[in-house]
N, C-alpha and C positions, 0 to 999 in steps of 0.2 A: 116902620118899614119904609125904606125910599119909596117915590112915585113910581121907578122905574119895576122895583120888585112888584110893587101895587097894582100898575097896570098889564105886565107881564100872567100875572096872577092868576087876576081879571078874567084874561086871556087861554088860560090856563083850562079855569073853572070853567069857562062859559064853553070849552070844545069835550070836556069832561060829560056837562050836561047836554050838549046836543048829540053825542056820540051815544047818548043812553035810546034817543028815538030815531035816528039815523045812521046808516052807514056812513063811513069818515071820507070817502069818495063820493060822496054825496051834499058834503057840508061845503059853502060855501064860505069864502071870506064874508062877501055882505052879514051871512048869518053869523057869523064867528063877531063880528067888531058890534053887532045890534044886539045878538047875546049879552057881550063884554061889555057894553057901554064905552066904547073907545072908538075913533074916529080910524078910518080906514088905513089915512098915512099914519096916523100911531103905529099900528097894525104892523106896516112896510116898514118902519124904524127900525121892529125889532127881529122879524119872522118872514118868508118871502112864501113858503108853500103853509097849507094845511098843515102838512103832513114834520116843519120842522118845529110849530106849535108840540104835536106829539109826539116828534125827539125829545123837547126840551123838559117835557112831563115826567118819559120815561129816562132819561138821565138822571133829573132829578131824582126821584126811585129807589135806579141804582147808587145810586151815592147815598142815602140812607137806609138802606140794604146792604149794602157791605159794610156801612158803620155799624147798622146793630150785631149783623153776626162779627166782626171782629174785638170790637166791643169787651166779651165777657173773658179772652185774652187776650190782652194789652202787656200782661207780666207774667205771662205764661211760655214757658218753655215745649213742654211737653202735653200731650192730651190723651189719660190713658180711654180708651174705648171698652166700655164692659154695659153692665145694666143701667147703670147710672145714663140720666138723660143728660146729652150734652148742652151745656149756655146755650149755644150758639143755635140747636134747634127751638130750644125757648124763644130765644130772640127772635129768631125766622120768624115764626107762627105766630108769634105777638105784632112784628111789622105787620104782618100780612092782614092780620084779625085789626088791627086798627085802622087799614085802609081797604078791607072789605070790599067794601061799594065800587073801587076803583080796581081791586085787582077782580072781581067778577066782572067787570066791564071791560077790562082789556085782556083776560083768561080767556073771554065769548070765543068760540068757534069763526065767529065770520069778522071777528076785528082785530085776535089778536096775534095771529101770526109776525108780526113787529115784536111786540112785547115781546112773547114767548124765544124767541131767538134772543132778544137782546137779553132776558133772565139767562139764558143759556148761555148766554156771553161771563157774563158776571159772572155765575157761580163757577165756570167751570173758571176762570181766570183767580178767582179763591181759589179754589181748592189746588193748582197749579205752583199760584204763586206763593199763599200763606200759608197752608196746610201741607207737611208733607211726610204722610201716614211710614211707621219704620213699621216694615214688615216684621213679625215674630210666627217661628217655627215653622221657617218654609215656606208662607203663601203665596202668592204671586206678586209679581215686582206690579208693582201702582205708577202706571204710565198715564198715558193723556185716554187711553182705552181705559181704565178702571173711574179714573174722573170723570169722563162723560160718559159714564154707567149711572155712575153716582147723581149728577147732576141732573139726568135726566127721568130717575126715579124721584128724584126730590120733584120734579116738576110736576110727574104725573100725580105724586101724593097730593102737592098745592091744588091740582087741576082737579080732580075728582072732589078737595074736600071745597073746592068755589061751588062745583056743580050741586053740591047738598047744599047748599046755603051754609056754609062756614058750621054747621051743626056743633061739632067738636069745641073744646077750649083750644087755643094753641098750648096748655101742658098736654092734655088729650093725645093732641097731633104730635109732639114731641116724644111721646112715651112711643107712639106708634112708630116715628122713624126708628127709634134708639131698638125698638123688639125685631125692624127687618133689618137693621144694620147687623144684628148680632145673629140673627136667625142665617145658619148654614141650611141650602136646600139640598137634603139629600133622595128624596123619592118624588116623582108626581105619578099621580094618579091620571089613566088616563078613560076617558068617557066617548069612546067612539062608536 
């Protein structure tokens, strides 16, 4: 790994770990470069706020989040939707489950409204760009409203399964999207 990735990294890690006992408007440069072990204009070389450190994080992220869910079609045409659990939610749940630590720290209620929009950037810019569901037997046309439907149920499912401590496999979690994706709601029951 170059210096520059190495000290970047560093940088990376060390706002990672201070975000876990402080709020990220509260973290200082001094503490971020004393974290890192890197010298203040290092620092200023490559980052000018707090907060483009935890751009550079959550970019990074998404750019291996979109790689794994595209990943399982590369030579795929077409993707039928039935029981079958799709790649790409294996994939999700497997990113996600391998960086744990870090999506429950930036899922938290008081720090990740950044993240959570910028996931919501991402998926719903998949689902827009590379995914594009052919309607069969009438349903409704899949506009930017059906995608950030979608998008934003995938989020809450990611959100509740942080809040358990990741309990589930991500197959678990997989199996679980693929049963609401195909679940039509025909009755609720009401409790007033």
């Amino acid at each position: 790994m170059s210096r520059v990735r190495t000290t970047q990294r560093k940088l990376k890690d060390a706002l990672l770990r201070l975000m876990q006992v402080q709020p990220l408007n509260q973290i200082t440069i001094s503490q971020l470069t004393k974290e890192a072990g890197v010298h203040r204009s290092t620092y200023y070389y490559y980052y000018y706020l707090i907060e483009d450190v935890l751009g550079a994080i959550v970019d990074e992220t998404m750019q291996q989040l979109q790689f794994a869910i595209k990943r399982p079609y590369e030579n795929v045409k077409q993707i039928a939707i039935n029981d079958e659990v799709l790649p790409s939610s294996v994939e999700l749940f497997t990113h996600i489950y391998e960086r744990k630590e870090y999506y429950a720290l930036l899922l938290n209620k008081e720090r990740g409204l950044v993240f959570q929009n910028r996931l919501v950037d991402v998926l719903f810019e998949l689902f827009q760009t590379h995914f594009t569901p052919a309607v069969i037997h009438g349903g409704a046309d899949w506009g930017e409203e059906q995608s950030m439907y979608s998008v934003y149920g995938i989020l809450g499912l990611i959100k509740l399964w942080a809040e358990h401590d990741f309990q589930r496999t991500p197959q678990e979690m997989a199996l679980q999207l693929t049963a609401i994706l195909n679940t039509r709601l025909q009755i609720i029951e009401t409790n007033l």
